[in-house]
C-alpha positions in Angstrom: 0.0 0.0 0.0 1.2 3.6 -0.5 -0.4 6.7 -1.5 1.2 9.4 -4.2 3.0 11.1 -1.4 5.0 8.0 -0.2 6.5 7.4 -3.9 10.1 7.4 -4.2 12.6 10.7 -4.1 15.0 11.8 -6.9 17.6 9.4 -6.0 15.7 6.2 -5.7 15.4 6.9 -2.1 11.3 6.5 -0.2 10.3 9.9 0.6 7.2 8.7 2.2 4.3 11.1 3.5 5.3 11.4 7.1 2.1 11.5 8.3 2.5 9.1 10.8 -0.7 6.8 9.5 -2.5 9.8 8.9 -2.2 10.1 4.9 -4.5 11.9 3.3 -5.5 9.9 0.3 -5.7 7.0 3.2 -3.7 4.7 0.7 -1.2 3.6 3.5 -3.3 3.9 6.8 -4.0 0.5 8.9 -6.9 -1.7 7.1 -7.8 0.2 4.5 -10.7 -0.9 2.7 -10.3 -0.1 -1.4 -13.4 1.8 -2.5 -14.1 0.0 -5.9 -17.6 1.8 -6.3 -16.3 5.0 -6.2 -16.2 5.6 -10.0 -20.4 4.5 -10.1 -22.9 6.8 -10.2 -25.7 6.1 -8.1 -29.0 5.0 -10.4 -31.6 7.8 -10.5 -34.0 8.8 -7.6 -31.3 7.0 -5.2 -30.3 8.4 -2.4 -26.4 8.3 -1.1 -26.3 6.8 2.1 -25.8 9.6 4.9 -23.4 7.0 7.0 -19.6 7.2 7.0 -17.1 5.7 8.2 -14.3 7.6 10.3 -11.0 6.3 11.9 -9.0 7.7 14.6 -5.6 6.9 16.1 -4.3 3.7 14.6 -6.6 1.0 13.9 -10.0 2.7 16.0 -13.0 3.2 13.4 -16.4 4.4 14.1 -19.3 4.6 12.0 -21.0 8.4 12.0 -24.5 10.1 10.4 -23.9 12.5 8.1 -27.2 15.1 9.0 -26.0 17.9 7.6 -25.6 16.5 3.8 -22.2 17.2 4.0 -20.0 16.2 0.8 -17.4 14.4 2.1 -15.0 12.3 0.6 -11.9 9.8 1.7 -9.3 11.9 3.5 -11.4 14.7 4.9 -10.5 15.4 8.3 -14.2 16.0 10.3 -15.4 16.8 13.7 -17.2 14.4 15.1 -20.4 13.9 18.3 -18.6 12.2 21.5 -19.3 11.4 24.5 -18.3 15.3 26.3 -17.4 17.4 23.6 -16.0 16.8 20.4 -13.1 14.4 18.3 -11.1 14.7 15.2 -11.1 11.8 13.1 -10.3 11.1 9.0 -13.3 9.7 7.1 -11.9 6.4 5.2 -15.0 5.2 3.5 -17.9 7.0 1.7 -21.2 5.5 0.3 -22.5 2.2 0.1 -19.6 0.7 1.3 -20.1 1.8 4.5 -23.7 -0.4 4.8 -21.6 -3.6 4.2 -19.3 -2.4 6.4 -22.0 -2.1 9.4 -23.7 -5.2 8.6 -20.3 -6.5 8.5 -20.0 -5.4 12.1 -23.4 -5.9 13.7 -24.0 -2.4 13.2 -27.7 -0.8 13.5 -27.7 1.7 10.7 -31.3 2.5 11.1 -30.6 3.5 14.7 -31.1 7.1 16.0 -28.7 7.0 18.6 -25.8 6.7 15.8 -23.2 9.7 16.7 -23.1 12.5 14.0 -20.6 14.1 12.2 -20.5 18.3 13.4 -18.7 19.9 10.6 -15.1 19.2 8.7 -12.7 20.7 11.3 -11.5 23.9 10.5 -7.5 24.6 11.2 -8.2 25.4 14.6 -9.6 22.2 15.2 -6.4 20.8 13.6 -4.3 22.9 15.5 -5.7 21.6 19.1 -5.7 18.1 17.7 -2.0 18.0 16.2 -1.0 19.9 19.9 -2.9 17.1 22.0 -1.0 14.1 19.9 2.0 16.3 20.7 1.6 15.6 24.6 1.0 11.7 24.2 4.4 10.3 24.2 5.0 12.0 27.5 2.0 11.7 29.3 2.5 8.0 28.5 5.8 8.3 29.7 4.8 10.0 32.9 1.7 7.9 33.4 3.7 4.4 33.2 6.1 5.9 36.3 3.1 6.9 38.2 1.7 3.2 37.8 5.3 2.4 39.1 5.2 4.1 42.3 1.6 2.8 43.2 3.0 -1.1 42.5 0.5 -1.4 40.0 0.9 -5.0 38.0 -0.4 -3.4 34.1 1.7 -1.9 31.3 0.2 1.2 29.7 1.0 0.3 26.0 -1.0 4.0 24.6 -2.5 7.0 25.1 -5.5 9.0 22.9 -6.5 12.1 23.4 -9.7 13.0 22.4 -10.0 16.2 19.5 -10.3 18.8 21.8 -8.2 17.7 24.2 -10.6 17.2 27.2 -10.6 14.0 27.6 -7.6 10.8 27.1 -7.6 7.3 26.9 -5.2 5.4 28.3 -5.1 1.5 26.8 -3.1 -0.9 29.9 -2.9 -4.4 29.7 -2.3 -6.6 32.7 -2.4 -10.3 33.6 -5.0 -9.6 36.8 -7.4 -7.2 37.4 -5.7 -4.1 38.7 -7.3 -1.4 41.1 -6.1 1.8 39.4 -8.2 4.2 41.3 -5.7 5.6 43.0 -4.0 6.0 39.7 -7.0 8.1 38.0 -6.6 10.6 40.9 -3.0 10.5 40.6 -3.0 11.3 36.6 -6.2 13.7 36.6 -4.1 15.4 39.3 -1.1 15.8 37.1 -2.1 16.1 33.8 -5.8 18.3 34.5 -7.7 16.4 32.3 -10.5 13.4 32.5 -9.2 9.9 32.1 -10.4 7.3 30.7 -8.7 3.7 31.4 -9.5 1.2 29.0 -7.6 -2.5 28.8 -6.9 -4.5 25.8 -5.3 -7.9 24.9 -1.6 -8.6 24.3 -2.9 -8.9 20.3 -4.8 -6.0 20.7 -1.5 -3.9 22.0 0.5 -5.3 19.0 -2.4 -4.5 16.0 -2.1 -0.7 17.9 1.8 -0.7 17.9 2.5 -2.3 14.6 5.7 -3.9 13.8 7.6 -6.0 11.3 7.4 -10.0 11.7 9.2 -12.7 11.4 8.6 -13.5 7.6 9.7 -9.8 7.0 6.4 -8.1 6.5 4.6 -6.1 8.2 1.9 -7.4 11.1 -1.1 -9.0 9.6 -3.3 -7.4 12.7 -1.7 -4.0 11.8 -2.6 -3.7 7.9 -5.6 -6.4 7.6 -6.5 -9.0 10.1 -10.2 -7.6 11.9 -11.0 -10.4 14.1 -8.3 -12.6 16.0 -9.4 -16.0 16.9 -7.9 -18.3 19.0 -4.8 -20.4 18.2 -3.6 -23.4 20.1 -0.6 -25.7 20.1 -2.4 -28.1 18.2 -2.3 -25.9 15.3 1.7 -26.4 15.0 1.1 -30.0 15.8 -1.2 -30.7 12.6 1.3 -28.9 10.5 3.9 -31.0 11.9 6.2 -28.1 12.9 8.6 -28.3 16.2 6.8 -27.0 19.0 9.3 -23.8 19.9 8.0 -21.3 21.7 10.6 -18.9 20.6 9.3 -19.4 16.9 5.7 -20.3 17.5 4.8 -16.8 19.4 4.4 -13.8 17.5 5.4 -9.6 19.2 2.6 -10.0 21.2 4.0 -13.2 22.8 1.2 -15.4 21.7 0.8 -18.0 19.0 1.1 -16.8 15.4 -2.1 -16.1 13.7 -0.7 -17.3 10.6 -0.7 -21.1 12.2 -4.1 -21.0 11.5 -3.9 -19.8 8.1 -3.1 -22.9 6.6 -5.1 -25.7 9.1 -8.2 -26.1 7.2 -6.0 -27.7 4.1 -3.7 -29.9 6.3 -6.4 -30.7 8.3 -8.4 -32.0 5.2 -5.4 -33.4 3.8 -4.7 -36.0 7.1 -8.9 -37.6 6.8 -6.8 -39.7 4.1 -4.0 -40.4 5.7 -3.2 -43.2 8.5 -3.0 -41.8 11.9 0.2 -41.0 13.9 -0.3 -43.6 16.2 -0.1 -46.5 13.6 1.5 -49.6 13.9 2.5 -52.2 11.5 2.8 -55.9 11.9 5.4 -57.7 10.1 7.5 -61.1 10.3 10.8 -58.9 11.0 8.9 -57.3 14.0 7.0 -54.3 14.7 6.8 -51.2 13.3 6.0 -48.0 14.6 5.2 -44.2 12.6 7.8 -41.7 13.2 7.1 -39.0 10.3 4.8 -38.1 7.6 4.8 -36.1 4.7 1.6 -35.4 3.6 3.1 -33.2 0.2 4.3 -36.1 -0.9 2.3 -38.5 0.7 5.0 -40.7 2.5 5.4 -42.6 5.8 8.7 -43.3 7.6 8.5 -46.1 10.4 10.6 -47.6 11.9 11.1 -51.1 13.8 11.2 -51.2 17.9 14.7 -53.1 17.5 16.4 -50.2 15.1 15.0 -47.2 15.8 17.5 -45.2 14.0 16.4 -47.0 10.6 14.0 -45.2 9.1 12.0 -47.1 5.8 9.8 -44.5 3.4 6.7 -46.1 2.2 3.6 -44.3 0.3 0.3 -43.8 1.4 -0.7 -46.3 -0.5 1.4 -49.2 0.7 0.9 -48.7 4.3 -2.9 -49.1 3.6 -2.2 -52.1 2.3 -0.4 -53.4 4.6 -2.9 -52.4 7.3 -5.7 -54.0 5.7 -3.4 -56.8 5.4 -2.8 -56.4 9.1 -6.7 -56.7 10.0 -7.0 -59.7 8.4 -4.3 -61.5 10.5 -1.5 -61.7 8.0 1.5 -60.3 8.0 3.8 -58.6 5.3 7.5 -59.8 5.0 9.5 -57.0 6.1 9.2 -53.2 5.4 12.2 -53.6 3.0 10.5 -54.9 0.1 8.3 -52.0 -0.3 11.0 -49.8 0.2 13.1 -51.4 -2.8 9.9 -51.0 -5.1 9.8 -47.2 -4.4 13.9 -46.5 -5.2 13.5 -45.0 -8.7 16.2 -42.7 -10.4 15.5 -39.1 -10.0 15.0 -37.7 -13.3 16.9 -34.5 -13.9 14.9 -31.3 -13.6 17.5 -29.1 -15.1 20.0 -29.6 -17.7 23.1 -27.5 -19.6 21.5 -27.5 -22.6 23.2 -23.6 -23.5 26.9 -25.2 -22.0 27.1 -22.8 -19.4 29.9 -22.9 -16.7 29.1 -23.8 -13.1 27.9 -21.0 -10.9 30.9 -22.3 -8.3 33.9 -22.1 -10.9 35.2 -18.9 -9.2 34.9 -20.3 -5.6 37.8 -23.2 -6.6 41.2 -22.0 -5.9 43.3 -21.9 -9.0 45.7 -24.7 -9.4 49.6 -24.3 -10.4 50.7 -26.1 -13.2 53.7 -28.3 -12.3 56.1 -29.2 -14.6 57.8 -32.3 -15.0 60.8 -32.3 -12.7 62.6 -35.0 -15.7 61.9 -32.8 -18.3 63.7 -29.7 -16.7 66.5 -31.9 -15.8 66.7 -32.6 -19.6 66.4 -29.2 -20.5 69.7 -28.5 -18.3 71.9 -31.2 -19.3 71.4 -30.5 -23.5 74.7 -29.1 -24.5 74.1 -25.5 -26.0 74.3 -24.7 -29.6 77.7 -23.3 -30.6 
């Protein structure tokens, strides 16, 4: 994503918008929603819906009726109803949209209690607001030593301030329930404005914070993920990867949402395949299931006396030889299967243009040594007189 504004300098370098996720064309704010009926006309006698939607500091959108027919479009900064006073958002969706997007939501957009949209903020509106977000990193800062003193078992992760800076949120998250009552006092004391204390989950704190991953992208609940369900360990364990915390948990210090990205086609893909558990019955002795592959549909066992010795067999031959198992009979050894699946690899690539290898300059150049007879030879000829 990226707006006009975040192109590339002169010298190749990204200028980017410096907006801090407040662009105007809205083209590289947090789950963005791409407007593709923005270029239709509505048909005739119909009526534009009179609901937008605005967002706020990071990820925080609200829906908002537009009663005084105001024609706004994406990237229009607007004054909005709240609960004392009033906020400064962006609008980032117009028009029918917006309807999928509440129903989307569970939103009533029939209902009269649905906040309304004042006015588009004038430059003093945008002063105040722009001053407010000024004061957030050190209020945050402050507030996090005041929760210090008191022994207070949370981590205030953010702060918003509300548009005309009467009000502020401050988003904790803690393992317990905490008593921050004292702490209200405390910061109302020092700061001279009303406080709100609001907590959020670890996932929560990291969609609000952003970050870069593992895979080198950014977070999936920072651009796009909405709705973050739950992921367990046996998520890794159907996808056969090694149960490492360290890899397995995500900024937030939870499980990956991506584990469950892929489940519903691994999950689909073992109803065919022989369980974990499986054990084969054969005349050389036992064998038990140590790994499968389901992409290419192999099974290693191995028997109780060589554990070590692991034989590949396909899907298909270890049904066999468990059908073969319920009728009482036993299979040989695990060796002849294994000796009807070694075929030659066929080669996928081949120097058809008589290239050199790739690793030619990585060989250290050998000297040519010349026969030690020969220069003997050459020293003994007499010289021509």
């Amino acid at each position: 994503m990226g707006c006009s504004s975040c192109s590339t300098a002169k010298d190749g370098q990204p200028r980017g918008c410096k907006n801090n996720g407040t662009c105007g064309t809205d083209g590289c704010n947090k789950l963005t929603v791409f407007d593709w009926l923005s270029n239709m006309s509505l048909p005739n006698g119909a009526k534009p819906f009179d609901c937008v939607e605005v967002r706020f500091k990071n990820s925080r959108k609200e829906f908002f009726r537009n009663t005084e027919n105001l024609t706004l479009s994406i990237g229009d900064v607007v004054a909005t109803q709240a609960q004392s006073g009033h906020d400064v958002g962006m609008v980032t969706l117009t028009g029918e949209l917006v309807k999928v997007q509440m129903k989307k939501k569970k939103e009533d957009y029939h209902s009269p209690d649905l906040p309304k949209i004042y006015r588009r903020a004038t430059q003093k509106d945008i002063d105040k607001w722009q001053k407010c977000r000024g004061r957030e990193e050190e209020i945050k800062k402050r507030s996090r030593e005041i929760a210090i003193i008191l022994g207070l078992q949370m981590k205030i992760s953010d702060v918003e301030f509300q548009g005309d800076g009467s009000k502020a949120t401050f988003y904790y998250t803690a393992e317990e329930r905490v008593d921050f009552r004292q702490l209200i006092k405390d910061m109302a004391k020092a700061f001279g404005i009303r406080i709100e204390m609001r907590q959020i989950g670890y996932r929560q704190e990291a969609q609000r914070l952003g970050g870069i991953g593992s895979c080198g992208r950014e977070l999936c609940c920072s651009t796009w993920l909405t709705d973050f369900r739950s992921v367990s360990t046996s998520s890794a364990r159907y996808q056969q990867l090694s149960l490492n915390p360290q890899k397995l948990a995500g900024q937030c210090g939870k499980l990956k949402c991506c584990l469950n990205y892929e489940l519903d086609m691994y999950l689909e893909a073992l109803k065919d395949f022989p369980s974990s558990d499986t054990k084969l019955h054969t005349e050389k002795g036992l064998a038990f299931c140590q790994k499968a592959d389901i992409f290419k549909s192999t099974l290693w066992f191995s028997y109780r006396n060589e554990p070590s010795n692991w034989h590949a067999l396909s899907k298909d031959q270890v049904v066999e030889i468990i059908q073969k198992n319920k009728k009482k009979e036993k299979v040989a050894s695990l060796e002849e299967y294994v000796a009807d699946n070694s075929v030659e690899e066929e080669k996928v690539f081949e120097n058809v243009v008589g290239q050199d290898s790739l690793t030619r300059f990585d060989r250290p150049k050998r000297r040519k040594k010349r026969n030690r007879k020969s220069r003997k030879n050459q020293k003994r000829r007499p010289k021509n007189v």
